[in-house]
N, C-alpha and C positions, 0 to 999 in steps of 0.2 A: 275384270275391266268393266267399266259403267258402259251402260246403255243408253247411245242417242239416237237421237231422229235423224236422219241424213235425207240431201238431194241431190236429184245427178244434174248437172246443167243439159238440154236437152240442146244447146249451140257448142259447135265443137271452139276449144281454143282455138290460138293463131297456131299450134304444132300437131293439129288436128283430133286432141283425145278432149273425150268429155271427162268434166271432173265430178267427182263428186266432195262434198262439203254438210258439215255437221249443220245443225239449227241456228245453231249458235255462230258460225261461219261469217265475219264480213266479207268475202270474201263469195260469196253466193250467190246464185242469178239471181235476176228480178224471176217474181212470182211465174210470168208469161211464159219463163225459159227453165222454171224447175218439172221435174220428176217425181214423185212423192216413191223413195224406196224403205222408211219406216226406220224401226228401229234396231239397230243391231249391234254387237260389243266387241267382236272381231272383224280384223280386214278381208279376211279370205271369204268368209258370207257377205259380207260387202259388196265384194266385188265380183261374185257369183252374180248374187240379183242385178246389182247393174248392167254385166253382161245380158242379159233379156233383150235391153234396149238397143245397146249400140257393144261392137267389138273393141273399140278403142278406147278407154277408161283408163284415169288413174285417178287417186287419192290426193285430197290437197293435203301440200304437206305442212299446213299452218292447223289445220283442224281435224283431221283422220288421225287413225291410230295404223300406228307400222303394223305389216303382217307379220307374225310368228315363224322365226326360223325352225320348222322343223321341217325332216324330209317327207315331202310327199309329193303328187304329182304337179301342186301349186309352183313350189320351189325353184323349180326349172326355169319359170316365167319369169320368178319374181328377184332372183338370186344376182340381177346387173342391175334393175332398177326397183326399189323396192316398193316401189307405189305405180308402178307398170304390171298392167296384165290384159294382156294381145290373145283375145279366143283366136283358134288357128281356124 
């Protein structure tokens, strides 16, 4: 999978999770309200690093890449919504 640059909005939505969004993303804060998490080619590192910042994250689903169904401990999280993932 290719490698982008991503940002996390650092304003939650109106359903309270922060999203994150490629470079490319129209769809992505203004400058004031991004994150800089770099570049990465899967979801589940994705959304590791964005967990740093805030618990509540998901992936837009206009510009992220789906996570990989495979079993591991992500799975769990991620197996009702697949661009949800809730640190407990």
């Amino acid at each position: 999978m290719e490698e982008k640059y991503y940002y996390l909005n650092s304003e939650p939505n109106v359903d309270g999770y922060h999203y994150v969004h490629a470079y490319e993303c129209t769809e992505k804060p203004r400058v004031l309200f991004q994150v800089k998490l770099g570049f990465f080619s899967d979801a589940e590192a994705l959304l590791e690093e964005a967990h740093h910042y805030f618990s509540k994250v998901k992936l837009c689903p206009k510009c992220c890449p789906k996570p990989i169904t495979k079993t591991n401990h992500l799975n769990f999280a991620l197996r009702d919504h697949y661009n949800t993932y809730e640190k407990p």
